[in-house]
PyMOL Python script that loads the backbone (N, CA, C, O; Angstrom):
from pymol import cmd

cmd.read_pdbstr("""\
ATOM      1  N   UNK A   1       1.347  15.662 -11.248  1.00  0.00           N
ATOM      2  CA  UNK A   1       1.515  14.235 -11.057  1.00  0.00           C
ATOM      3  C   UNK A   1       0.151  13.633 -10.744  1.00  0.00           C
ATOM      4  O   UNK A   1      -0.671  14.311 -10.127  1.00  0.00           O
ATOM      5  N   UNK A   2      -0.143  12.332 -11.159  1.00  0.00           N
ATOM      6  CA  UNK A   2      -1.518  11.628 -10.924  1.00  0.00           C
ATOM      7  C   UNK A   2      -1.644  10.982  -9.886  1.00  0.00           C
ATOM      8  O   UNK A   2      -0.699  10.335  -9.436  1.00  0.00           O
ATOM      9  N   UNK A   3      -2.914  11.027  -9.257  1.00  0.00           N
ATOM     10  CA  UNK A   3      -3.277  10.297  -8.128  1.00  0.00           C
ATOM     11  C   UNK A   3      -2.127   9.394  -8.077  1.00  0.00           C
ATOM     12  O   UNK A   3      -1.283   9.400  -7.182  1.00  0.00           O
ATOM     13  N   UNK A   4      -2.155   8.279  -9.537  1.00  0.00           N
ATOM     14  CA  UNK A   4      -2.006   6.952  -9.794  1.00  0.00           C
ATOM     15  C   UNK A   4      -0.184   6.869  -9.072  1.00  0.00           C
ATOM     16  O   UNK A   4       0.401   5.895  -8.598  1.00  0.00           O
ATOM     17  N   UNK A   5       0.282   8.262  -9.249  1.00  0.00           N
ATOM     18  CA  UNK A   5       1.983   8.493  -8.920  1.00  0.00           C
ATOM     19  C   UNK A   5       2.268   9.072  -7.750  1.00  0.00           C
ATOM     20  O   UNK A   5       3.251   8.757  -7.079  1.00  0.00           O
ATOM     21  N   UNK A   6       1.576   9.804  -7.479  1.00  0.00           N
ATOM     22  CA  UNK A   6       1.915  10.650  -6.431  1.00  0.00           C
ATOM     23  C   UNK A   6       2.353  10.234  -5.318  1.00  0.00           C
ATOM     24  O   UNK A   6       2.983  11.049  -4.644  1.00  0.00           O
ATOM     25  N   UNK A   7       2.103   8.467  -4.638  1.00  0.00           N
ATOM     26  CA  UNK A   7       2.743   8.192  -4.098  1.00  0.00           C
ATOM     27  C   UNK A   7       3.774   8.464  -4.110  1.00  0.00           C
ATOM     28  O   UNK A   7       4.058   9.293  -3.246  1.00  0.00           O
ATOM     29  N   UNK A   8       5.123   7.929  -5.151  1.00  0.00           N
ATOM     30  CA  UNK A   8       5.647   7.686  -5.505  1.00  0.00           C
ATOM     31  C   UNK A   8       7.225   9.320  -4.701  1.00  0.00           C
ATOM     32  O   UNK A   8       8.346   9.207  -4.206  1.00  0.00           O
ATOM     33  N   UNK A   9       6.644  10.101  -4.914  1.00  0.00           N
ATOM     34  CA  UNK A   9       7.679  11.612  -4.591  1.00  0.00           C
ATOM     35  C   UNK A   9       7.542  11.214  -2.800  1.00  0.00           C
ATOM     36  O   UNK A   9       8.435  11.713  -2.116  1.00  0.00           O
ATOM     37  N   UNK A  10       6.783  10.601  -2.260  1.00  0.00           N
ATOM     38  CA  UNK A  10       7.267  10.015  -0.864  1.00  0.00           C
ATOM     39  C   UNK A  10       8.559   9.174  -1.081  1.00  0.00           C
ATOM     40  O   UNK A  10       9.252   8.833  -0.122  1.00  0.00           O
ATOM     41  N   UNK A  11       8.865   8.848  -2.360  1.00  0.00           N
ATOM     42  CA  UNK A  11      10.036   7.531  -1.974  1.00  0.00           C
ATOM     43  C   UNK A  11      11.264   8.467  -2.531  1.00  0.00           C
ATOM     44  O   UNK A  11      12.357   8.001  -2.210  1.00  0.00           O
ATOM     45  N   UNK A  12      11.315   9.352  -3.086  1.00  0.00           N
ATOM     46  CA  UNK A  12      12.044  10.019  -3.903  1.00  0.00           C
ATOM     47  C   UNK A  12      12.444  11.428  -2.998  1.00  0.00           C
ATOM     48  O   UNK A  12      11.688  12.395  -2.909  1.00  0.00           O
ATOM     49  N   UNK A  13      13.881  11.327  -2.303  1.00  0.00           N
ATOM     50  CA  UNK A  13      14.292  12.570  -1.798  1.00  0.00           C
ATOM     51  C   UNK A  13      15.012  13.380  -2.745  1.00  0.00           C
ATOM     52  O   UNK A  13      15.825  12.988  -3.582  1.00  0.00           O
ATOM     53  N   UNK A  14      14.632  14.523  -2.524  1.00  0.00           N
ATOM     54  CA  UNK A  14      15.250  15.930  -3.396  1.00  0.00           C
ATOM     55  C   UNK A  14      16.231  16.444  -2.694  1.00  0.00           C
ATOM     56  O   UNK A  14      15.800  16.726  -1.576  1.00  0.00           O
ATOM     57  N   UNK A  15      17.485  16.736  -2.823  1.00  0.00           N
ATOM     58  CA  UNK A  15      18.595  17.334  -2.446  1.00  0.00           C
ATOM     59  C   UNK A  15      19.129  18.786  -3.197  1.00  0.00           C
ATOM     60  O   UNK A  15      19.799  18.803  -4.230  1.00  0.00           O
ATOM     61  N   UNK A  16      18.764  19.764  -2.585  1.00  0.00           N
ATOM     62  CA  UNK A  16      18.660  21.090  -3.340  1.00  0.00           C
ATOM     63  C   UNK A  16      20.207  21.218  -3.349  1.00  0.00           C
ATOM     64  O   UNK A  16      21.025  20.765  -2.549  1.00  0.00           O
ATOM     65  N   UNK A  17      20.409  22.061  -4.630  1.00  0.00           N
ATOM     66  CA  UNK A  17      21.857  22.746  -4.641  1.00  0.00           C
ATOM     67  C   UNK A  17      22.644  21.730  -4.961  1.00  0.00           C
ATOM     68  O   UNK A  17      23.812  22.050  -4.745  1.00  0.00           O
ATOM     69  N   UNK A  18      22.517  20.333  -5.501  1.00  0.00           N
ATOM     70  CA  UNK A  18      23.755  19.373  -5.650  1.00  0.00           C
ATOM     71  C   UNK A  18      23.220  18.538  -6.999  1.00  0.00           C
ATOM     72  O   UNK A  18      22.101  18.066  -7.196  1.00  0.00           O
ATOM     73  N   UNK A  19      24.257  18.522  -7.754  1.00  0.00           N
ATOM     74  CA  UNK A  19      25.532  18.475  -8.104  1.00  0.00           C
ATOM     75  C   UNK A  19      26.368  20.291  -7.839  1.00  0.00           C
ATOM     76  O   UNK A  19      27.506  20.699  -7.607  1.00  0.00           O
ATOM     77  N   UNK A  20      24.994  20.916  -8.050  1.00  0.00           N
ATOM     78  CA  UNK A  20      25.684  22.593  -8.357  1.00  0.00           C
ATOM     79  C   UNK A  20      24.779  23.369  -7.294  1.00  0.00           C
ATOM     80  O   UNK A  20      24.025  22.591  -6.710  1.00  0.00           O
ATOM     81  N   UNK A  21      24.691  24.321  -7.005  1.00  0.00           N
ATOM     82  CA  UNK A  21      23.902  25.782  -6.703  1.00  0.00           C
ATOM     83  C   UNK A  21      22.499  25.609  -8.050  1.00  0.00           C
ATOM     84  O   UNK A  21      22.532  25.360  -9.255  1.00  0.00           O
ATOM     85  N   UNK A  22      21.526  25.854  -7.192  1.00  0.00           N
ATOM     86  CA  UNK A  22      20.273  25.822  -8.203  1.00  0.00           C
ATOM     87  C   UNK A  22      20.043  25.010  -9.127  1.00  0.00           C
ATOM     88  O   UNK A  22      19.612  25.309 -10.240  1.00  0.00           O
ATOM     89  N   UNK A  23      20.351  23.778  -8.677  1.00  0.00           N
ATOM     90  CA  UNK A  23      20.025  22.102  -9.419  1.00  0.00           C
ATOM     91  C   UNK A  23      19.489  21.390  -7.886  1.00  0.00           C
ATOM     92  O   UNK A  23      19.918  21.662  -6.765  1.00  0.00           O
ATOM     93  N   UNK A  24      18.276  20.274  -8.308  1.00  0.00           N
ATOM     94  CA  UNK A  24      18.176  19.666  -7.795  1.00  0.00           C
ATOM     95  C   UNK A  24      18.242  17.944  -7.954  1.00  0.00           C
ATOM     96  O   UNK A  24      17.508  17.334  -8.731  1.00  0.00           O
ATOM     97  N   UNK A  25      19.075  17.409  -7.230  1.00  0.00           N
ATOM     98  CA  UNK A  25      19.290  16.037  -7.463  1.00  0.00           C
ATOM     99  C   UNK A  25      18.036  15.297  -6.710  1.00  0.00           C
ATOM    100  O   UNK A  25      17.466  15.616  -5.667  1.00  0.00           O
ATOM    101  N   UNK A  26      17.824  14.282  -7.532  1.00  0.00           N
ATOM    102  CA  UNK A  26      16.537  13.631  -6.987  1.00  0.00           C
ATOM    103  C   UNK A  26      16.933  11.528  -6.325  1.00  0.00           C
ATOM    104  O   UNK A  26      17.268  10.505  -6.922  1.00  0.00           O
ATOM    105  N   UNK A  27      16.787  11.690  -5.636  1.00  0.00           N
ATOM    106  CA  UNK A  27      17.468  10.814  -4.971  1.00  0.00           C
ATOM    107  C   UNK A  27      16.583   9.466  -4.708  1.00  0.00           C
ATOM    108  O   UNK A  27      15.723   9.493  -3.827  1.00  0.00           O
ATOM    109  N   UNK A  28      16.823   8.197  -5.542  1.00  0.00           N
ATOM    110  CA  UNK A  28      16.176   6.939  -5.203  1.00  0.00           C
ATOM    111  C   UNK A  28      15.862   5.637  -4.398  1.00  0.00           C
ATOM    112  O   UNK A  28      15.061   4.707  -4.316  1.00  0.00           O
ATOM    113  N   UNK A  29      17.527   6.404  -3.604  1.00  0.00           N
ATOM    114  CA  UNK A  29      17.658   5.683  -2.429  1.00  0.00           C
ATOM    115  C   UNK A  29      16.253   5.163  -2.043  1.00  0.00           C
ATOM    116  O   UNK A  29      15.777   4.119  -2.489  1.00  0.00           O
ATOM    117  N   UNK A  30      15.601   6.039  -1.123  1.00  0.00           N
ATOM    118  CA  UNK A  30      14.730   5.608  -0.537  1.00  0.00           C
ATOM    119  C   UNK A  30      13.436   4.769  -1.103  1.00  0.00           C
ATOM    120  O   UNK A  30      12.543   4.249  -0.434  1.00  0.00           O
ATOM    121  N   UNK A  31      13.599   4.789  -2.578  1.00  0.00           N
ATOM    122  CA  UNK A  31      12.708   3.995  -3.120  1.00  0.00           C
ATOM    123  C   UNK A  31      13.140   2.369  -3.409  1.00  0.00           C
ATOM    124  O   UNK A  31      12.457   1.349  -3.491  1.00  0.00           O
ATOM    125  N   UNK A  32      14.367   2.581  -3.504  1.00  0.00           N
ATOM    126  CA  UNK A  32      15.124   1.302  -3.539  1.00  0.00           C
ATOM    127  C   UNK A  32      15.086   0.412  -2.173  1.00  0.00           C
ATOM    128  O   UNK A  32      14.932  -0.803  -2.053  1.00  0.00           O
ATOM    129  N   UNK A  33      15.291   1.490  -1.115  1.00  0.00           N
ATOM    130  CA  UNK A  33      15.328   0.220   0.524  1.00  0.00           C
ATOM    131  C   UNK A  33      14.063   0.099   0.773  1.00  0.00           C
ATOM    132  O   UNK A  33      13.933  -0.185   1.963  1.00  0.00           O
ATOM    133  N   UNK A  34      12.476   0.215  -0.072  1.00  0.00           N
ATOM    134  CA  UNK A  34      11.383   0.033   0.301  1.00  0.00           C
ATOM    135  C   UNK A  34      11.226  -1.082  -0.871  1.00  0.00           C
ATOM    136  O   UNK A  34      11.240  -0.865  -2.083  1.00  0.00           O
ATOM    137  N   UNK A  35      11.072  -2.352  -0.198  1.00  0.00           N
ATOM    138  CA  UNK A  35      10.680  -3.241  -1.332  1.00  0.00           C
ATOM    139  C   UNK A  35       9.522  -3.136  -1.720  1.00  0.00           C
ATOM    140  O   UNK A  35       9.260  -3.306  -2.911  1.00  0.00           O
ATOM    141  N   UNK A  36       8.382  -2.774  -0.632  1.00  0.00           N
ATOM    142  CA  UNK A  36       7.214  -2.762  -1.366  1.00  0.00           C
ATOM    143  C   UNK A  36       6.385  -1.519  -2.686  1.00  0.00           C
ATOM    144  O   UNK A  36       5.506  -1.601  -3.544  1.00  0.00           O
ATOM    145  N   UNK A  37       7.487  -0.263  -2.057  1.00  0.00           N
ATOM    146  CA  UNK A  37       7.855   0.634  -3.220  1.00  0.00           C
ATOM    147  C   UNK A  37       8.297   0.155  -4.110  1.00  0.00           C
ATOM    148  O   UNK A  37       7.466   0.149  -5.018  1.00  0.00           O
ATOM    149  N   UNK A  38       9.117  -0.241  -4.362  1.00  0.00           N
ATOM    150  CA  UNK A  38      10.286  -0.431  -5.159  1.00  0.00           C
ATOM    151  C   UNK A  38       9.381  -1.159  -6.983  1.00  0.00           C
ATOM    152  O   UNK A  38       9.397  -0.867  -8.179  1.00  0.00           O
ATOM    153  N   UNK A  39       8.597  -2.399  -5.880  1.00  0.00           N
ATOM    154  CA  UNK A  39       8.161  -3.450  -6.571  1.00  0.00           C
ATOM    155  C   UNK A  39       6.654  -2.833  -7.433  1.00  0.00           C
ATOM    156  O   UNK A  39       6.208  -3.082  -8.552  1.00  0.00           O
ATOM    157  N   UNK A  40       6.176  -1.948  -6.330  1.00  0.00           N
ATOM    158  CA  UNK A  40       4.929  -0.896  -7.117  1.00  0.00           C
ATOM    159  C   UNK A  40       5.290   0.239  -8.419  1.00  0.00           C
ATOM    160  O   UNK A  40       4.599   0.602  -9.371  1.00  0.00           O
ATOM    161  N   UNK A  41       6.601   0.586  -8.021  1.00  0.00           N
ATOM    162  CA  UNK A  41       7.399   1.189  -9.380  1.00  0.00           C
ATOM    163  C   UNK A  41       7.205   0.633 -10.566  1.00  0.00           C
ATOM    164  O   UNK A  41       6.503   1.032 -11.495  1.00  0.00           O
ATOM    165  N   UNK A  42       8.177  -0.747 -10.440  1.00  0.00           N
ATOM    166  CA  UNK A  42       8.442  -1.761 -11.204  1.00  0.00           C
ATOM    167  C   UNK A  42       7.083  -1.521 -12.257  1.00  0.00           C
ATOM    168  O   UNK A  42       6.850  -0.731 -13.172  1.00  0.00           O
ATOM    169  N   UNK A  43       6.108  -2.975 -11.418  1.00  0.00           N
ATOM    170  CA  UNK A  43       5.044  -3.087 -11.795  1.00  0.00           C
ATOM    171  C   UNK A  43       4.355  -1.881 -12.803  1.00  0.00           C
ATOM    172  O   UNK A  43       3.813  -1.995 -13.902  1.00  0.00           O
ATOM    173  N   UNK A  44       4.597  -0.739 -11.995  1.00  0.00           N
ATOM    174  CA  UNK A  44       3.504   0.484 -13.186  1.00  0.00           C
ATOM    175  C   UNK A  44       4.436   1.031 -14.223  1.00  0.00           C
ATOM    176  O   UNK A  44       4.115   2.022 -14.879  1.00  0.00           O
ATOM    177  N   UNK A  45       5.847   0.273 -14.433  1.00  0.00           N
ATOM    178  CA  UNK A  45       6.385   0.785 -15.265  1.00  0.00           C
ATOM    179  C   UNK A  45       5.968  -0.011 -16.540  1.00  0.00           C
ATOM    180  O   UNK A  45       5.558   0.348 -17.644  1.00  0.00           O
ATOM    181  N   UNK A  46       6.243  -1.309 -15.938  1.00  0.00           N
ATOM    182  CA  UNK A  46       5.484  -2.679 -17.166  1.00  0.00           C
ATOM    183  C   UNK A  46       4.377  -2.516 -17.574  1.00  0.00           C
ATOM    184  O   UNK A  46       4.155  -2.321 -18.769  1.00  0.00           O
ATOM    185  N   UNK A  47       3.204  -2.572 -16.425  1.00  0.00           N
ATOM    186  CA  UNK A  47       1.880  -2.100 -16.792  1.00  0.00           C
ATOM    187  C   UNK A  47       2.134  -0.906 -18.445  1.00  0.00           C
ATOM    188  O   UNK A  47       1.536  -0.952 -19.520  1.00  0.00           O
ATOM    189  N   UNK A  48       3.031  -0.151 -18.065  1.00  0.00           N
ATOM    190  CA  UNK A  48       2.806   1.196 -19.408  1.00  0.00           C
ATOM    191  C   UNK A  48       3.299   0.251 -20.491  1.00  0.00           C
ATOM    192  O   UNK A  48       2.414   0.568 -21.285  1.00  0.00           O
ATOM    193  N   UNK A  49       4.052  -0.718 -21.207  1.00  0.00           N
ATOM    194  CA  UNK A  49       4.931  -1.258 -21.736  1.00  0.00           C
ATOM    195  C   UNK A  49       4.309  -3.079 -22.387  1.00  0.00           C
ATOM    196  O   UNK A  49       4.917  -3.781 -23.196  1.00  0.00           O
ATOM    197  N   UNK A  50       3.658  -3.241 -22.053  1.00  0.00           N
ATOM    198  CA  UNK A  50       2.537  -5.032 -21.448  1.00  0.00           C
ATOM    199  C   UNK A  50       2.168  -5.020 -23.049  1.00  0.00           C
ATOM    200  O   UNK A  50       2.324  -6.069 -23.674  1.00  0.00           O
ATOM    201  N   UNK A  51       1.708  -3.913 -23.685  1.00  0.00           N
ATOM    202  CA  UNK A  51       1.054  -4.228 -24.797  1.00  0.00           C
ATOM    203  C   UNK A  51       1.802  -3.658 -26.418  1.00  0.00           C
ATOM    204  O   UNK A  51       1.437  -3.475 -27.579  1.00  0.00           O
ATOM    205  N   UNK A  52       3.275  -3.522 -25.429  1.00  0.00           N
ATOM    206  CA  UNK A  52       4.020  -3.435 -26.627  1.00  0.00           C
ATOM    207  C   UNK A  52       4.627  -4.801 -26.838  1.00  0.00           C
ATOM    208  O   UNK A  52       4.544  -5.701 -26.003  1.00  0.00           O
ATOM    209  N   UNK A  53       5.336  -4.921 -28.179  1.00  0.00           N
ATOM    210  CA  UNK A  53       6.488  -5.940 -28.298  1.00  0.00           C
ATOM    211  C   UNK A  53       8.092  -5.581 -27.632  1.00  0.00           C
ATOM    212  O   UNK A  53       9.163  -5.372 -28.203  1.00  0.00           O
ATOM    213  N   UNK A  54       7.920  -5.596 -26.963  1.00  0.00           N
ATOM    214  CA  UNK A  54       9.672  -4.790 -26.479  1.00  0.00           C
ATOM    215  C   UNK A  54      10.528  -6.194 -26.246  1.00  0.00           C
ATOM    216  O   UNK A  54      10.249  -7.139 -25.508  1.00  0.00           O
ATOM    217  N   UNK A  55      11.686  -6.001 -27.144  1.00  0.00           N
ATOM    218  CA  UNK A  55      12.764  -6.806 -27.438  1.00  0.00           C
ATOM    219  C   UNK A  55      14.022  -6.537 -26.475  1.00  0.00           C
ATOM    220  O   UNK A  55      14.840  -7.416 -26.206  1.00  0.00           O
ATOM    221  N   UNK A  56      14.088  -5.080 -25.934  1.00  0.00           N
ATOM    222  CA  UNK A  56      15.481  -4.742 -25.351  1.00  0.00           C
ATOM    223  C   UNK A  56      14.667  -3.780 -23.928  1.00  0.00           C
ATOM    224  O   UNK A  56      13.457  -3.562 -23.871  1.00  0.00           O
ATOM    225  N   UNK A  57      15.606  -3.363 -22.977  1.00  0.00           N
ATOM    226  CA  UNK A  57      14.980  -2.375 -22.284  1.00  0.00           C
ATOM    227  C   UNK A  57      16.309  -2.006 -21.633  1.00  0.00           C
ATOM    228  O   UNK A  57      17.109  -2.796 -21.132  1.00  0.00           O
ATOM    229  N   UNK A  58      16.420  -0.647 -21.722  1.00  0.00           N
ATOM    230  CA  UNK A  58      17.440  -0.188 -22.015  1.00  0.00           C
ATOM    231  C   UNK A  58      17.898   0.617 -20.592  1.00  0.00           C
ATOM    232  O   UNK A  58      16.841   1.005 -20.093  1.00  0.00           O
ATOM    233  N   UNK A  59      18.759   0.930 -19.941  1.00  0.00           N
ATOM    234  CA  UNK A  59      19.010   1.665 -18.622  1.00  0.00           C
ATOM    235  C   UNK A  59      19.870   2.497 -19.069  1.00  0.00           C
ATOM    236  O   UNK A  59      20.890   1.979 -19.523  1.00  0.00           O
ATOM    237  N   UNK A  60      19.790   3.881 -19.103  1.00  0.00           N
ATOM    238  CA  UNK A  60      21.160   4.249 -19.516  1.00  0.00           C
ATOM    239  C   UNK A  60      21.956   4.866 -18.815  1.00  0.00           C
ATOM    240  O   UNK A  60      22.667   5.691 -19.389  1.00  0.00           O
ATOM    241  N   UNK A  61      22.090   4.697 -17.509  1.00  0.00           N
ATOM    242  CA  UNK A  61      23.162   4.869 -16.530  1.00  0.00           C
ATOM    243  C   UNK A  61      22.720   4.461 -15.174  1.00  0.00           C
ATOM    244  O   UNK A  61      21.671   3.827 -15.053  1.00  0.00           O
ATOM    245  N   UNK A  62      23.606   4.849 -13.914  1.00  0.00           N
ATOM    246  CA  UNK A  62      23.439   3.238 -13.008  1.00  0.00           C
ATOM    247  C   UNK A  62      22.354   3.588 -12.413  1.00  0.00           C
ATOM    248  O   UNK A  62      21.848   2.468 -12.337  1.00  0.00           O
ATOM    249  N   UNK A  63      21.243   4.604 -11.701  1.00  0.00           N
ATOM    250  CA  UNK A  63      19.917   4.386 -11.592  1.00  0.00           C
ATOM    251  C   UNK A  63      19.193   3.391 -12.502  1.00  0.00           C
ATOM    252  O   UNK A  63      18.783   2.319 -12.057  1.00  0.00           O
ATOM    253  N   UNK A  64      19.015   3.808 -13.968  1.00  0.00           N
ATOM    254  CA  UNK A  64      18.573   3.400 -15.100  1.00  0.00           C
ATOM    255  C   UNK A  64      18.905   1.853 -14.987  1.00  0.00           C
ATOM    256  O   UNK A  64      17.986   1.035 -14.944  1.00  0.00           O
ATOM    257  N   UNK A  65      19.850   1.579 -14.953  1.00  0.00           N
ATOM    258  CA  UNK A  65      20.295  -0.111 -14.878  1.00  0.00           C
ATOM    259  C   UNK A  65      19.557  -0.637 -13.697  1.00  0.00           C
ATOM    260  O   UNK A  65      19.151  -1.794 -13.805  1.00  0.00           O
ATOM    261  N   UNK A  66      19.296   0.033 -12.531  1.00  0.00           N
ATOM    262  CA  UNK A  66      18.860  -0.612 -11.496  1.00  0.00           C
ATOM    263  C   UNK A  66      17.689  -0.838 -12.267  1.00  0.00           C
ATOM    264  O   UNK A  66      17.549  -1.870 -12.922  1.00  0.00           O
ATOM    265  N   UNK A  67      16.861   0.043 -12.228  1.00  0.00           N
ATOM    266  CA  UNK A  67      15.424  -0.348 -12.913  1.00  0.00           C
ATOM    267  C   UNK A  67      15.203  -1.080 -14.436  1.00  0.00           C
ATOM    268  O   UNK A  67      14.214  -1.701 -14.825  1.00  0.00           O
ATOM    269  N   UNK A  68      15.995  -0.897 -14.890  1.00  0.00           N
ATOM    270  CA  UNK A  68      15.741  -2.034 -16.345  1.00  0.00           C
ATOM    271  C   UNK A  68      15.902  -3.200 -15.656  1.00  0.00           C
ATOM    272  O   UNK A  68      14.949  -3.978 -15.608  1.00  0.00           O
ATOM    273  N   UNK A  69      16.849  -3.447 -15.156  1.00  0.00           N
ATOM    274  CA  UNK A  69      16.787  -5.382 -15.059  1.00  0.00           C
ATOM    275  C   UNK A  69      15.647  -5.594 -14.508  1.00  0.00           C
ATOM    276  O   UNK A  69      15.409  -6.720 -14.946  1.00  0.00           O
ATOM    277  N   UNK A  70      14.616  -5.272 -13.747  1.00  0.00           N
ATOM    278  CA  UNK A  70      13.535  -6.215 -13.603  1.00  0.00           C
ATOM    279  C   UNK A  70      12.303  -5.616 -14.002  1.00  0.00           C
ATOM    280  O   UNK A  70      11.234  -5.827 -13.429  1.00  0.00           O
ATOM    281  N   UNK A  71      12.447  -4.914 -14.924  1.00  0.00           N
ATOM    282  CA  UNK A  71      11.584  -4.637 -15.954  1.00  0.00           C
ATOM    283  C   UNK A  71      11.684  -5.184 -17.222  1.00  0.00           C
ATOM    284  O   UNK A  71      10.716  -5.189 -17.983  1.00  0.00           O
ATOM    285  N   UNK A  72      13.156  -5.814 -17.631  1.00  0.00           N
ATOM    286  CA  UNK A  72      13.095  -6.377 -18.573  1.00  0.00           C
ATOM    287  C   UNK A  72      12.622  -7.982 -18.053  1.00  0.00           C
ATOM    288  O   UNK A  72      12.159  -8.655 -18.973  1.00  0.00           O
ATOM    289  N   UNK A  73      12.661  -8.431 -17.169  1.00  0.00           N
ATOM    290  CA  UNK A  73      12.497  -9.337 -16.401  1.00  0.00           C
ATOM    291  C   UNK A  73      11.427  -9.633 -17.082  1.00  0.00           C
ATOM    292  O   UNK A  73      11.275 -10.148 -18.190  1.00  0.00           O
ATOM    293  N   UNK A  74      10.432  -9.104 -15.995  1.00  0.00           N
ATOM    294  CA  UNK A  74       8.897  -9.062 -16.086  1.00  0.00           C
ATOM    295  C   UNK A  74       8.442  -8.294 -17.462  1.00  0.00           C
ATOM    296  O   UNK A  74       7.239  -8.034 -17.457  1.00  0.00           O
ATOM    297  N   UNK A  75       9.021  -7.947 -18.435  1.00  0.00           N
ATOM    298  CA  UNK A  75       8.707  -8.165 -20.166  1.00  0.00           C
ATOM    299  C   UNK A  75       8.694  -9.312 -20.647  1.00  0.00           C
ATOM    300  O   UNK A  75       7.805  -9.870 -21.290  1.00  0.00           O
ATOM    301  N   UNK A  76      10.041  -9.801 -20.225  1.00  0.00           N
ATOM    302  CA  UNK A  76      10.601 -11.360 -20.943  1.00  0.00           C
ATOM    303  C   UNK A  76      11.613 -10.832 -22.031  1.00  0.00           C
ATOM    304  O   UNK A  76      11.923 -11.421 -23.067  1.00  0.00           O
ATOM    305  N   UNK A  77      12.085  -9.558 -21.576  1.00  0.00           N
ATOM    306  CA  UNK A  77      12.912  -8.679 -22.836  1.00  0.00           C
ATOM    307  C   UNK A  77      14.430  -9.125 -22.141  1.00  0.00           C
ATOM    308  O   UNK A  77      14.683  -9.404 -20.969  1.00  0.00           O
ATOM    309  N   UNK A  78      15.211  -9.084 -23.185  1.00  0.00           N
ATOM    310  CA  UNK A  78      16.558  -8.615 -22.578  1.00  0.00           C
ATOM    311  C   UNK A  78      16.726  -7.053 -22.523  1.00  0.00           C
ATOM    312  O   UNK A  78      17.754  -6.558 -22.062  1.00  0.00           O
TER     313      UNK A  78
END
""", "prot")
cmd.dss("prot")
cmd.show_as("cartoon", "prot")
cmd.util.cbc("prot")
cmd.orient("prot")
């Protein structure tokens, strides 16, 4: 992981063994009740995305949805 991220596994708890034995679920909670996390996510996700044309931005399940809507936001994408 890069300098530029590494913050980032501070906001992100790991829960060993769940859903199963020898899986780990990675948990966003804590990146979500930190707005000022939350919003530094955001931001470096667009930053990657700024110099495309992106028409749609897509979440594909309910983490995923949290973070598309204000990434499509701050595109101007639906």
């Amino acid at each position: 992981m890069s300098a530029e991220t590494s913050w980032l596994t501070q906001h992100v708890r790991e829960i060993v063994g769940y859903p199963a034995p020898g899986e780990v679920f990675r948990d966003i909670t804590p990146l979500l009740g930190d707005g000022v996390a939350f919003r530094r996510a955001i931001d470096q996700l667009v930053a990657r995305f700024e110099v495309e044309q992106v028409d749609r931005v897509i979440g594909m399940e309910a983490r995923g949805f949290i973070v598309a809507a204000p990434v499509a936001i701050a595109l101007g994408a639906g």
